[in-house]
C-alpha positions as CSV (number, residue, x, y, z in Angstrom):
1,X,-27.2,-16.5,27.6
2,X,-24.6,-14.0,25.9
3,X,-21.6,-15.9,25.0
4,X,-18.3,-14.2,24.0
5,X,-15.4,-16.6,21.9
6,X,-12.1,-15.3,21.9
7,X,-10.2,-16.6,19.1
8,X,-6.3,-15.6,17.8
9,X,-6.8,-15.3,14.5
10,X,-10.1,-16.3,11.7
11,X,-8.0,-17.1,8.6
12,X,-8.8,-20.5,7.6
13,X,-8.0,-23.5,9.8
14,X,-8.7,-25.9,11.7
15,X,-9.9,-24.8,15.1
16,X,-11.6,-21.6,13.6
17,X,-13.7,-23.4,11.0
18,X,-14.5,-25.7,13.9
19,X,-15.7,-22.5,16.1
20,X,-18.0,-21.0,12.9
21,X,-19.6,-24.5,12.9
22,X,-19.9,-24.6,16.6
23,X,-21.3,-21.2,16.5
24,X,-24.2,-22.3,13.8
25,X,-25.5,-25.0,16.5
26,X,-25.4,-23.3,19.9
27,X,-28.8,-21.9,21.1
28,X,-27.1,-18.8,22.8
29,X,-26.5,-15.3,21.5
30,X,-22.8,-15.4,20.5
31,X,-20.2,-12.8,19.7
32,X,-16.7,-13.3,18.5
33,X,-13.3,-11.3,19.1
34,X,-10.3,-12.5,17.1
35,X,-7.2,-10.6,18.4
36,X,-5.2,-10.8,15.3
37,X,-6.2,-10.2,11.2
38,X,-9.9,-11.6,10.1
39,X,-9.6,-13.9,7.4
40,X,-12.3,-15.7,5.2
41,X,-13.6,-17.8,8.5
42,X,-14.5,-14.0,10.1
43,X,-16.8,-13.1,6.4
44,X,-18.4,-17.0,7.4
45,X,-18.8,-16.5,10.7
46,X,-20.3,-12.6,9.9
47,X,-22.7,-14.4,7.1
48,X,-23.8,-16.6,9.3
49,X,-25.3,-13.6,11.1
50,X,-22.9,-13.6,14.1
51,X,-20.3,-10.0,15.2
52,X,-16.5,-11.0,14.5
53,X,-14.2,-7.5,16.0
54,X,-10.9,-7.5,15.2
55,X,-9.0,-6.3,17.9
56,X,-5.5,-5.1,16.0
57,X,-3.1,-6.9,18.1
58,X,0.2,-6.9,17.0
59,X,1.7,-10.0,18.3
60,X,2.8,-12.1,21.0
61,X,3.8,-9.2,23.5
62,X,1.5,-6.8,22.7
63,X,0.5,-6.0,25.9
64,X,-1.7,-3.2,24.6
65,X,-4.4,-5.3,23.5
66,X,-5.1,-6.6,27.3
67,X,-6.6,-3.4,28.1
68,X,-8.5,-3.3,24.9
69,X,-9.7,-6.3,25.2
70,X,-11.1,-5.9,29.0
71,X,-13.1,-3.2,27.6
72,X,-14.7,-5.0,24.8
73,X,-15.4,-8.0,27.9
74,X,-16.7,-5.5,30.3
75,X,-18.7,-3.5,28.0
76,X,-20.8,-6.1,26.6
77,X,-21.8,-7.9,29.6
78,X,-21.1,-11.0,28.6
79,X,-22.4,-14.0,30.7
80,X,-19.7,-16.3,29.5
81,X,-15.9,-15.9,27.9
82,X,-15.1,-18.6,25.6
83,X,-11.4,-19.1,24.4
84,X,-9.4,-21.0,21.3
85,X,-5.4,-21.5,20.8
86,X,-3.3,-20.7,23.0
87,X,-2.6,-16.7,22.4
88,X,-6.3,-16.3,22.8
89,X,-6.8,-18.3,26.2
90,X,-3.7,-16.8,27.9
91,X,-5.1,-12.9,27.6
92,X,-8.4,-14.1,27.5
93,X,-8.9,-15.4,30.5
94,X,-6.7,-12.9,32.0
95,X,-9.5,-10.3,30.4
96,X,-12.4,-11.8,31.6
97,X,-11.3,-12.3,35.1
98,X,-10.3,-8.5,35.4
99,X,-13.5,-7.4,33.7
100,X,-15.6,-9.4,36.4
101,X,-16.2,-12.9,34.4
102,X,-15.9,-16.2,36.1
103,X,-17.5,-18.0,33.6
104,X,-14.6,-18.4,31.6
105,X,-14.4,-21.1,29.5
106,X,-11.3,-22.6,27.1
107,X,-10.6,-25.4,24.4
108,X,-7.4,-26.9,23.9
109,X,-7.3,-27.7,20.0
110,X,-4.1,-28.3,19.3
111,X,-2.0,-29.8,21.7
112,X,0.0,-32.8,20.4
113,X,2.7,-34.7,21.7
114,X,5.5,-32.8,21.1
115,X,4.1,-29.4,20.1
116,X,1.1,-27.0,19.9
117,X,0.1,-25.4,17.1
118,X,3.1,-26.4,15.4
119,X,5.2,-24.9,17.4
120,X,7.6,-27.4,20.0
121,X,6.6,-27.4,23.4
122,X,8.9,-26.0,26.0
123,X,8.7,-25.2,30.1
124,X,8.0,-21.1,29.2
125,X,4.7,-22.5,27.2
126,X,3.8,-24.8,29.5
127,X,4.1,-22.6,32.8
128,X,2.0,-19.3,31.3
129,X,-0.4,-22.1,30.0
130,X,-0.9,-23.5,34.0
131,X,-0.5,-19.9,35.6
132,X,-3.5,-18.8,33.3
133,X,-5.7,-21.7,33.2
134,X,-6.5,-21.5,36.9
135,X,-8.2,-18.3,36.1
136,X,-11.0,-20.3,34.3
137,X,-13.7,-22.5,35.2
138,X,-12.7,-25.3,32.8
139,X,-10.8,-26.4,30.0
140,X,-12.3,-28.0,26.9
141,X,-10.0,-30.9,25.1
142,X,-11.1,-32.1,21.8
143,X,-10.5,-35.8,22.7
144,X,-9.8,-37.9,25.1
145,X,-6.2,-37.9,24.0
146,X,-6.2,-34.0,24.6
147,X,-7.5,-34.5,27.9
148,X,-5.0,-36.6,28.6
149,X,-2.2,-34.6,28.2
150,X,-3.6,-31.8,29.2
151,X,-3.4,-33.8,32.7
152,X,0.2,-35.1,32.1
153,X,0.7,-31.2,31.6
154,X,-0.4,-30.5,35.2
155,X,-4.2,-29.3,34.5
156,X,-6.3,-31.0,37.6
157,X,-8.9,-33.8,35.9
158,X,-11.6,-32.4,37.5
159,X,-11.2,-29.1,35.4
160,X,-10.9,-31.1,32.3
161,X,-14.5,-31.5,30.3
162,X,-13.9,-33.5,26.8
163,X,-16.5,-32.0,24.2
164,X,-15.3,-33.3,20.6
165,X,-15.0,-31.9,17.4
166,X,-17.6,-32.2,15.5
167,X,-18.8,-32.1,11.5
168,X,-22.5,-31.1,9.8
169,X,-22.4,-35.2,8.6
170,X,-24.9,-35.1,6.4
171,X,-22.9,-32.8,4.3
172,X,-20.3,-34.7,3.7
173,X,-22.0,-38.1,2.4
174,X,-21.0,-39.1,-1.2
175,X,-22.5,-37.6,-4.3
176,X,-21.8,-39.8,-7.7
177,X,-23.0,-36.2,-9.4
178,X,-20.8,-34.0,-7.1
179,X,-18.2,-35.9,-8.1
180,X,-18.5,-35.7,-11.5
181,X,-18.3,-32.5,-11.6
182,X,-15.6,-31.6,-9.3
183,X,-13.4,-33.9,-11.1
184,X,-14.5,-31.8,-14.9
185,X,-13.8,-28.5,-12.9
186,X,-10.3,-29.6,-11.7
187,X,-9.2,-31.7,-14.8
188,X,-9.2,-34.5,-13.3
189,X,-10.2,-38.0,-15.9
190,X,-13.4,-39.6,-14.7
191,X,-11.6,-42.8,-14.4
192,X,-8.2,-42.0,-12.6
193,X,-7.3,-43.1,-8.9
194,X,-7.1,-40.3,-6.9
195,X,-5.4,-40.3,-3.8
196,X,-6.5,-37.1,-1.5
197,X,-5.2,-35.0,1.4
198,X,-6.6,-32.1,3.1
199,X,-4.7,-29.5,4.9
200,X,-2.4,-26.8,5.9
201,X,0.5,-26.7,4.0
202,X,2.9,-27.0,7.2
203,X,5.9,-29.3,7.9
204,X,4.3,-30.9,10.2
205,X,1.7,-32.5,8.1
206,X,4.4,-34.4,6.5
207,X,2.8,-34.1,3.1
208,X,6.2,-34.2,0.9
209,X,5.8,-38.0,2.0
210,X,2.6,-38.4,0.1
211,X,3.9,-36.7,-3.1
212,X,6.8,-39.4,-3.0
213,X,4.5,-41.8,-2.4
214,X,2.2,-41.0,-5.4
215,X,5.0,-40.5,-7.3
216,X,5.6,-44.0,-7.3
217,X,2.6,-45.5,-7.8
218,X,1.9,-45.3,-12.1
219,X,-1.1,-43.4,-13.3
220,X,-2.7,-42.1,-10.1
221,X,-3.1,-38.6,-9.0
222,X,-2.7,-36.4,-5.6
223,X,-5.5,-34.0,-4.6
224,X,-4.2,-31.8,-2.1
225,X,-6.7,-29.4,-0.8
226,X,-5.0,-26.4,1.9
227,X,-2.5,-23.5,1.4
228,X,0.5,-22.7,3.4
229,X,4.4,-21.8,3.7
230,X,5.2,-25.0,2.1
231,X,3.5,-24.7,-0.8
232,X,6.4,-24.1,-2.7
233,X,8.3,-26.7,-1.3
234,X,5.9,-28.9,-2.0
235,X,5.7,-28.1,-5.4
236,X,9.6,-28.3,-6.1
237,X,9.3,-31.8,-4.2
238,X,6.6,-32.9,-7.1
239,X,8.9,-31.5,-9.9
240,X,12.1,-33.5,-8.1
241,X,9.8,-36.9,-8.5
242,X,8.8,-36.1,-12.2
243,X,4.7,-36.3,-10.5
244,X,4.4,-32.3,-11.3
245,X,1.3,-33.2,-13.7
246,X,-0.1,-35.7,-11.4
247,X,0.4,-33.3,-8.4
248,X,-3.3,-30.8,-8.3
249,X,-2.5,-28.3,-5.0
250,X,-6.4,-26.5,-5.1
251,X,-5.4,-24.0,-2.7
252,X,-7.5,-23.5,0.9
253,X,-11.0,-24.0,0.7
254,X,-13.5,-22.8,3.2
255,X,-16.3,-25.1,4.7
256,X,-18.6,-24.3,4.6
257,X,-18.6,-21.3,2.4
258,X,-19.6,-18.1,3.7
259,X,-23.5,-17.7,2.7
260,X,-24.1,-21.0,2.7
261,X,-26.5,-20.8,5.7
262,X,-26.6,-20.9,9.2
263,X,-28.1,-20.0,12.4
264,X,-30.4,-17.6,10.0
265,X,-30.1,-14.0,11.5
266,X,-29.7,-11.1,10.0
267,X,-25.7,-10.9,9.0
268,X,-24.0,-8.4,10.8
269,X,-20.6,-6.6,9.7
270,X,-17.0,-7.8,11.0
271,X,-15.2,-4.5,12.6
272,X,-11.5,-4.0,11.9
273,X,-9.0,-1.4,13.5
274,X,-7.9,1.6,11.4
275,X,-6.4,5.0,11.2
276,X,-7.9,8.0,12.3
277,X,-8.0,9.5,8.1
278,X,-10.2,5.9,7.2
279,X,-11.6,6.2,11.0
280,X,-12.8,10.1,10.2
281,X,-13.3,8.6,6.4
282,X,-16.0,5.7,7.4
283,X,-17.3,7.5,10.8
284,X,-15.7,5.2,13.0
285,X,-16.7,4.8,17.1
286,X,-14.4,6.6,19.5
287,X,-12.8,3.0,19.6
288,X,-11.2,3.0,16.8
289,X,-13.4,0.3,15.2
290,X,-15.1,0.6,11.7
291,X,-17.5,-2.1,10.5
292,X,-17.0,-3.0,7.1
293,X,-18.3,-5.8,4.4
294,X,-16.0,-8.2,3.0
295,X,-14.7,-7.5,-0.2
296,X,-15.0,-10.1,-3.3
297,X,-11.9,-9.3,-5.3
298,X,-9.9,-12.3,-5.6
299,X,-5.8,-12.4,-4.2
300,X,-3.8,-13.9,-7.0
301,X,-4.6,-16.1,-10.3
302,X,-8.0,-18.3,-9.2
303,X,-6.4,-21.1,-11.7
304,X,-6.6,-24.9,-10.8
305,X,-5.2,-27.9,-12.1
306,X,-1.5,-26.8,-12.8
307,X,1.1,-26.9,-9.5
308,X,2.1,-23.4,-8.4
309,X,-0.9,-22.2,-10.7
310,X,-2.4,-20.7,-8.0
311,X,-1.5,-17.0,-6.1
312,X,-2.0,-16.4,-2.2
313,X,-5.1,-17.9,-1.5
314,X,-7.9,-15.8,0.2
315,X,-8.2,-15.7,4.0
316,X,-4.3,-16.7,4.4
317,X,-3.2,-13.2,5.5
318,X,0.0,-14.5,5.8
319,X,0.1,-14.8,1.7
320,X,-2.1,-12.0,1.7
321,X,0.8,-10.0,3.3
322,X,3.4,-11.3,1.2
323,X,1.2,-10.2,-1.9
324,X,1.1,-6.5,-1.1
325,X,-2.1,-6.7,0.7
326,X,-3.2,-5.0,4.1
327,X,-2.5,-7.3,7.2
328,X,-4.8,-5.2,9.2
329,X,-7.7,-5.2,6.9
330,X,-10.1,-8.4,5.9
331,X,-8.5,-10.8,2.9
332,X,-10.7,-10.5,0.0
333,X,-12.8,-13.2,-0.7
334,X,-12.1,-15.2,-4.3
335,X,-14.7,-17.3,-6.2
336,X,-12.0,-18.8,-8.1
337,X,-14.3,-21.9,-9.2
338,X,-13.1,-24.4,-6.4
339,X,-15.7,-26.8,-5.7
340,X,-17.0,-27.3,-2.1
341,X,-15.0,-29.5,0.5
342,X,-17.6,-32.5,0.4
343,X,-17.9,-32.6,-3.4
344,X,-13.3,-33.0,-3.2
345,X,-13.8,-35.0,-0.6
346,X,-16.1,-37.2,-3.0
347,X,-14.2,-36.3,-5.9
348,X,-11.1,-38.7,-4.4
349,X,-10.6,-42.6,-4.2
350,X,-8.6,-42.7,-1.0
351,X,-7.7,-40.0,1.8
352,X,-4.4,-40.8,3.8
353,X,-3.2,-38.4,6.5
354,X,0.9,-38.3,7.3
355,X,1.0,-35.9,9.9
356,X,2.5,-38.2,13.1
357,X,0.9,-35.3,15.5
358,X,-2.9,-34.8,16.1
359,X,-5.2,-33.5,18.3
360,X,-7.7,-34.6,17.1
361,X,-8.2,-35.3,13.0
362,X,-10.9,-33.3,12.0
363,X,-10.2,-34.2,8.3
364,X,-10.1,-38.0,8.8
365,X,-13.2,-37.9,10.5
366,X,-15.1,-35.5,7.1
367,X,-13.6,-38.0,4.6
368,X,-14.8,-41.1,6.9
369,X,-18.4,-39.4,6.4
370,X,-17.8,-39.3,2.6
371,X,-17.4,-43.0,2.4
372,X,-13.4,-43.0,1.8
373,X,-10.9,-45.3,2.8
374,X,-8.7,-43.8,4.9
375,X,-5.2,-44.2,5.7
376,X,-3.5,-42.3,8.8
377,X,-0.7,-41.8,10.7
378,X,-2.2,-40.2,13.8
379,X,-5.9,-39.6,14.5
380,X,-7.0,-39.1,18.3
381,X,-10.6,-39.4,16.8
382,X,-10.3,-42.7,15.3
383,X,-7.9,-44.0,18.2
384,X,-10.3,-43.3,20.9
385,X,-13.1,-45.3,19.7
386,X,-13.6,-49.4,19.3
387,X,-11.8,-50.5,16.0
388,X,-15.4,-50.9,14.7
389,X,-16.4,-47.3,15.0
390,X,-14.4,-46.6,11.8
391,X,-13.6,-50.1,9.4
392,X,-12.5,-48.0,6.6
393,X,-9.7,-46.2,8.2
394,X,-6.6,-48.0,9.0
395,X,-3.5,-47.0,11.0
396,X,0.0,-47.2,9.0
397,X,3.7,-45.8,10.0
398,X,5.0,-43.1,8.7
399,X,7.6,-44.3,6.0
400,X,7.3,-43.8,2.6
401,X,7.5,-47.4,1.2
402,X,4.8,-48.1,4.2
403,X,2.6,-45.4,2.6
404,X,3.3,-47.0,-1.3
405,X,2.4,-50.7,-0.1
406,X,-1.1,-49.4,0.5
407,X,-1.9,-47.3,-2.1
408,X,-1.0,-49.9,-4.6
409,X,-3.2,-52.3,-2.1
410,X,-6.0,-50.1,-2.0
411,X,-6.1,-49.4,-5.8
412,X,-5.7,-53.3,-6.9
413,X,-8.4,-53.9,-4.0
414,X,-10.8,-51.5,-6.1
415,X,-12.9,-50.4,-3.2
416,X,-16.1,-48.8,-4.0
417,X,-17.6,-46.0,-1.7
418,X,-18.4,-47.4,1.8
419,X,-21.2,-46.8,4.2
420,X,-21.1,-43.5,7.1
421,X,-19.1,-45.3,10.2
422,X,-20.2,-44.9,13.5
423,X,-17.6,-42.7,14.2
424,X,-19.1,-40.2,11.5
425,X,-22.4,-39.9,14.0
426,X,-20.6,-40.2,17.3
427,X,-19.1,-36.6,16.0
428,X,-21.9,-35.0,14.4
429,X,-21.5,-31.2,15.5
430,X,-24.8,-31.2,17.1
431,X,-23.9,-33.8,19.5
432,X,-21.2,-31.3,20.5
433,X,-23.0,-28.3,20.4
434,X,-25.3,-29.6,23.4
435,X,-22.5,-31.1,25.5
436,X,-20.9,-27.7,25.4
437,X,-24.4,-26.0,26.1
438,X,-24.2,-28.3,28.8
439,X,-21.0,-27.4,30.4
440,X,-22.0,-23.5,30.1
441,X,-25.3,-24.3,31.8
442,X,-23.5,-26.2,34.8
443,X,-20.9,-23.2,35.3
444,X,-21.1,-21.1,38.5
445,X,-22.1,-17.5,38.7
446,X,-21.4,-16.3,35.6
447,X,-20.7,-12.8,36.5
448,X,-19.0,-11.1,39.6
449,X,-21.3,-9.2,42.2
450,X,-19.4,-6.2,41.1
């Protein structure tokens, strides 16, 4: 089976670092297409031996890249069309149906209450979402909360299949030496409390919260792992509270790091649009397409431990951009010493997640597997299952003194490193890799006569 995902962009998040681990468990041959810049997940997903094109779209209305992308559909005879976030499914599924796919498949990531993918929901998103979802065969949500507002959108329940995410557990179980070291790397004192959070740097994650919260709780530190336009923000919200030195931002960190394994074939090289003087310059296709290897120079200072220390972090082309860099060419890579996610996840005392809007809770579900005690404002994954899937995770509201109360409880409590819940297995990535296998093996023809 031939398998083509259609993604809107590889820099690194949530859903994509979800499709790259997806990708590394599926036993079909897989291609990928993201329609806008390749970040670092593209040079993960290309390590791990699987074709990432970069189809050079320009944004929302560029209806230019339709055609494009029918050809790429069309010409590799693909036997199903897979897409992720919302840019991607709307032209994908337009793209596949004209180039004579009805196997077309799509997973809702990222719908929350009120908005998807950050953005606030409105009647315009929500009618070209219905009009092109009837083109597919069904639609994936991450959880059962997904699916159901995906139905209280107006998506029949019969189209609906839930396939969670998922996470390589036995990655993520807690290493006394990992954690050692990850705390010498960053600074951190062998003995300190560390309260942890992992994630993009956006105002919906509600992180300026936890930095107020830390703030007032005496000698204990804030390990915030992710990169984003709040960055600064945050940082000028840690100087206001007098925590700047207690405050460690490390930047985005890609799991797992490109090279570190996979589905084991041979790698292959991501493709990015260019110019016809670099076209004629690299021999470049008629299609304007040049394959190229990622490059290991790193974007900005690769210095940890010091708020604001950091520059744009690879595979954010958004910083990337703002640095001087090429938006149409890969990010460089960095190998600016960061330590893996498991070893910060086991580098930290506590996790606690403030964002009030999830699909699912991806990271909540990683530190679980690490052992943590968790403390969350929203988490579909945790929600959906009995109260004794996860023990160590509890549910708390979204105000600051709320958030302060436990912490202080937690630290007094002095809670050592607890077991792998149930809910760490019942979303081990494999277990999700074959219920999607699943769903692709029950889909009708997967081609059009034609």
């Amino acid at each position: 089976m031939k398998v083509l995902h259609v993604i809107t962009g590889l820099g690194i998040g949530g859903a994509e670092q979800q499709l790259r681990l997806m990708l590394r468990h599926l036993p079909v041959r897989s291609e990928v297409v993201t329609l806008t810049a390749p970040g670092a997940v593209a040079r993960g997903i290309e390590s791990d031996g699987v074709p990432v094109t970069h189809l050079g779209m320009a944004g929302n209305r560029d209806l230019g890249a339709l055609p494009r992308l029918v050809r790429v559909v069309r010409q590799g005879r693909y036997d199903v069309v897979h897409t992720h976030l919302y840019r991607a499914c709307v032209y994908g599924r337009i793209a596949a149906r004209a180039a004579g796919v009805r196997a077309v498949v799509a997973t809702e990531h990222s719908l929350g209450d009120s908005q998807i993918e950050g953005r606030p929901l409105s009647a315009g998103t929500r009618g070209l979402y219905l009009a092109t979802e009837r083109l597919g065969a069904a639609t994936v949500a991450v959880s059962d909360s997904v699916a159901r507002r995906l139905e209280a959108w107006g998506v029949r329940p019969s189209r609906i299949r839930v396939v969670p995410n998922g996470i390589e557990r036995d990655r993520f179980g807690y290493d006394e030496t990992a954690r050692r070291e990850a705390r010498a790397r960053l600074g951190l004192p062998e003995d300190a409390f560390v309260v942890g959070g992992v994630g993009r740097l956006a105002p919906g994650k509600r992180f300026d919260r936890l930095i107020r919260a830390v703030a007032s709780v005496p000698d204990t530190r804030l390990l915030l792992v992710g990169d984003g336009e709040r960055r600064a923000h945050l940082e000028a919200v840690a100087r206001e509270c007098g925590a700047a030195d207690r405050v460690l931002l490390t930047g985005a960190c890609e799991d797992p790091p490109a090279g570190a394994g996979g589905v084991g074939r041979e790698a292959t090289p991501v493709t990015v649009p260019c110019g016809p003087r670099r076209a004629a310059a690299a021999g470049a296709a008629g299609d304007g397409l040049v394959p190229v290897r990622a490059g290991v120079a790193a974007v900005g200072s690769p210095a940890v431990g010091v708020p604001g220390a950091l520059g744009p972090v690879a595979g954010d082309s958004e910083s990337y951009e703002a640095a001087g860099g090429r938006p149409d060419l890969p990010v460089p890579a960095t190998d600016g010493g960061l330590p893996s996610l498991p070893a910060l996840l086991s580098a930290m005392d506590v996790f606690v997640s403030t964002s009030p809007d999830e699909a699912f809770g991806l990271a909540i579900v990683e530190a679980l597997a690490a052992g943590l005690p968790v403390l969350y404002v929203a988490c579909p994954a945790v929600d959906d299952l009995p109260p004794d899937a996860a023990p160590g995770a509890r549910r708390i509201g979204e105000s600051v003194p709320e958030l302060i109360s436990a912490l202080r409880g937690i630290r007094e409590a002095r809670l050592g490193r607890l077991p792998q819940p149930a809910a760490a297995h019942r979303y081990d990535i494999a277990h999700s890799a074959r219920q999607l296998m699943s769903l692709y093996e029950s889909l009708p023809a997967k081609r059009a006569s034609s």
